[in-house]
VMD Tcl script that draws the C-alpha trace (Angstrom):
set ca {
  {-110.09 -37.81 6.28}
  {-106.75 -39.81 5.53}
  {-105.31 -37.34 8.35}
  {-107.71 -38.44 10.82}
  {-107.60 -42.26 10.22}
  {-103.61 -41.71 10.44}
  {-104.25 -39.90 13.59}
  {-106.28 -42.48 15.44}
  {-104.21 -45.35 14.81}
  {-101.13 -43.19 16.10}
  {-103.16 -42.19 19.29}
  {-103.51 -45.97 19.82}
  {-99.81 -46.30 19.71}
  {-99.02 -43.22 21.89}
  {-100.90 -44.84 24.65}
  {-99.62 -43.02 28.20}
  {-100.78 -43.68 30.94}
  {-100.10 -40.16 33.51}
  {-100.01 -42.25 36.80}
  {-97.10 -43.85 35.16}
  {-95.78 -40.85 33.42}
  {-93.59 -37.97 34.22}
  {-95.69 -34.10 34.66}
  {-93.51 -33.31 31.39}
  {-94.02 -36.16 29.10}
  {-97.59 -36.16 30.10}
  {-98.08 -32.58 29.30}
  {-96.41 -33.07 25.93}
  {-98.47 -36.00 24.89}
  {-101.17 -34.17 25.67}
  {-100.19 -30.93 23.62}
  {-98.85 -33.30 20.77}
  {-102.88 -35.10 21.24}
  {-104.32 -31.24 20.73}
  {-102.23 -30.38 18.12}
  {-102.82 -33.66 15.38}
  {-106.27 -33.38 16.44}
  {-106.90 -29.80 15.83}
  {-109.77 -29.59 12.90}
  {-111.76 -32.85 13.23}
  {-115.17 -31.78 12.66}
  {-117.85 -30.89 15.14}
  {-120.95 -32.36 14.99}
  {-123.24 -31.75 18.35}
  {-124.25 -35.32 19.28}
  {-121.33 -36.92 17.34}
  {-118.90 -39.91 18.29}
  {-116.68 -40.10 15.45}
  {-113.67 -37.99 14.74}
  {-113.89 -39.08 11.50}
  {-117.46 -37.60 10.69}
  {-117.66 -35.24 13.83}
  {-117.70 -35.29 17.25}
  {-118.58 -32.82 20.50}
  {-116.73 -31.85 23.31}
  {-117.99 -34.15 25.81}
  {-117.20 -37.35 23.01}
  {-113.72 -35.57 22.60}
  {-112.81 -35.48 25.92}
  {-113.89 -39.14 26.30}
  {-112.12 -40.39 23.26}
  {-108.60 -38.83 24.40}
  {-109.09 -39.50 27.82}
  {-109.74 -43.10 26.89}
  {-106.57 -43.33 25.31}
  {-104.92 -41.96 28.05}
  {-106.47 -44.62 30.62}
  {-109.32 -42.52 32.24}
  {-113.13 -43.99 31.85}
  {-115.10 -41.31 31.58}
  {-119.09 -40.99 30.97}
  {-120.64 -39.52 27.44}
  {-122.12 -36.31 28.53}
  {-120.44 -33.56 29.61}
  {-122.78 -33.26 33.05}
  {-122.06 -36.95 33.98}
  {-118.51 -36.33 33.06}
  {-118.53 -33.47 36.00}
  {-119.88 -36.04 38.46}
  {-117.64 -38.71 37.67}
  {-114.56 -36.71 38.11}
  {-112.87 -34.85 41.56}
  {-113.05 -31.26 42.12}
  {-109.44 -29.35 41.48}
  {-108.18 -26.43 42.97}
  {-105.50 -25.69 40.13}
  {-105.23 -26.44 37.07}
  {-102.91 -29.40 35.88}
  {-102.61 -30.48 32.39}
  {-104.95 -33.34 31.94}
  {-107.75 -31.72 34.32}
  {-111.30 -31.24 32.47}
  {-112.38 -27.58 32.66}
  {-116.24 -27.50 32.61}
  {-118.55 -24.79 31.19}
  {-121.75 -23.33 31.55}
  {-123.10 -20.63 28.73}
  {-126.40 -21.11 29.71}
  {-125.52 -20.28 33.45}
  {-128.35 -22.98 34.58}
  {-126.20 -26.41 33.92}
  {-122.82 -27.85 32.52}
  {-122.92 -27.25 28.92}
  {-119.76 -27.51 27.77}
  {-116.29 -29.38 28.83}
  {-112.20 -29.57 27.81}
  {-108.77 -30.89 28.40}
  {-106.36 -28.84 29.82}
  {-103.34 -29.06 28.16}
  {-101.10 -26.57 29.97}
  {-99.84 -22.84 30.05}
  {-103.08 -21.56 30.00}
  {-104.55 -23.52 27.09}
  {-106.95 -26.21 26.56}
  {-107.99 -28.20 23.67}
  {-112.07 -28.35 22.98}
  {-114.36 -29.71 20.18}
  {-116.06 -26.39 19.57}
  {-119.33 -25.58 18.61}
  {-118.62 -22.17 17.36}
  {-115.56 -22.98 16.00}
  {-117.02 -26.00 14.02}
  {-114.17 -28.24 14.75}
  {-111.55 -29.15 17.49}
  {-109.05 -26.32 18.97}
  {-106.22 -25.28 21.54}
  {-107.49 -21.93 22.67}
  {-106.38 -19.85 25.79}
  {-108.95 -20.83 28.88}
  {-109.09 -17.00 30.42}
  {-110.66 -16.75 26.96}
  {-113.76 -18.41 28.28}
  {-113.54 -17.28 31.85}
  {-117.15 -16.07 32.39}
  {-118.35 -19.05 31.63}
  {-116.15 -21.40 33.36}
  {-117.63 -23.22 36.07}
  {-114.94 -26.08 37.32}
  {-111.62 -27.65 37.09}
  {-111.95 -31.55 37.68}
  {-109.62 -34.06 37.68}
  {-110.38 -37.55 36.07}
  {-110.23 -40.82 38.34}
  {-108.33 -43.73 36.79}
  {-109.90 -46.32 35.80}
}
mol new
graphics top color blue
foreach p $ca { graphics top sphere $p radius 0.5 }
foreach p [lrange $ca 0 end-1] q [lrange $ca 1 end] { graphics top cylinder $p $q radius 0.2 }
display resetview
């Protein structure tokens, strides 16, 4: 818990804007984001990394701190972002397990890996992407705010 708290007020001050950031530092910031984050709890519904959060309240949270607005869900997240041919560090990846709608959505955080509040997992991870290939729908990019 004192990890997390610790964590949030260092996001705050790690504040980096990509449009005014290098491909590099932007990519490490993001990996750095993934890798103090890794373990906050799940919780489907959630908002709070400090009692649990989902993916689509992850991705807005870190996002946010990186100057994107983004919605709360992760199928008005998909419509408020621009469809990607490649994948850039930074661009949402968007899932669908139930092949009928958006279900599920990440950061991608470069060299083939994303960070996720998972479900399954039970908590936030950096886990390859071709990993979850099947279900993988889109690549978006966020619009700045």
């Amino acid at each position: 818990m004192k990890r997390i708290r610790t964590f949030i007020v260092l996001l705050g001050t790690m504040l980096l804007s990509p449009a005014l950031a290098s491909q590099e530092r932007w990519e490490a910031w993001l990996w750095q984001v993934a890798q103090r984050t890794q373990g906050i709890p799940y919780l489907y519904g959630g908002n709070d990394p400090r009692t649990g959060i989902d993916c689509s309240a992850y991705v807005r949270w870190v996002m946010g701190y990186a100057g994107f607005r983004l919605p709360r869900t992760s199928r008005e997240q998909f419509q408020a972002t621009v469809p990607a041919n490649n994948y850039h560090p930074g661009y949402l990846l968007f899932f669908s397990e139930s092949r009928r709608q958006i279900d599920h959505v990440g950061i991608y955080i470069g060299r083939g890996y994303m960070v996720h509040a998972s479900g399954k997992h039970g908590r936030v991870v950096v886990e390859p992407v071709m990993r979850y290939r099947d279900i993988l729908v889109a690549v978006r990019a966020p619009r700045l705010r």
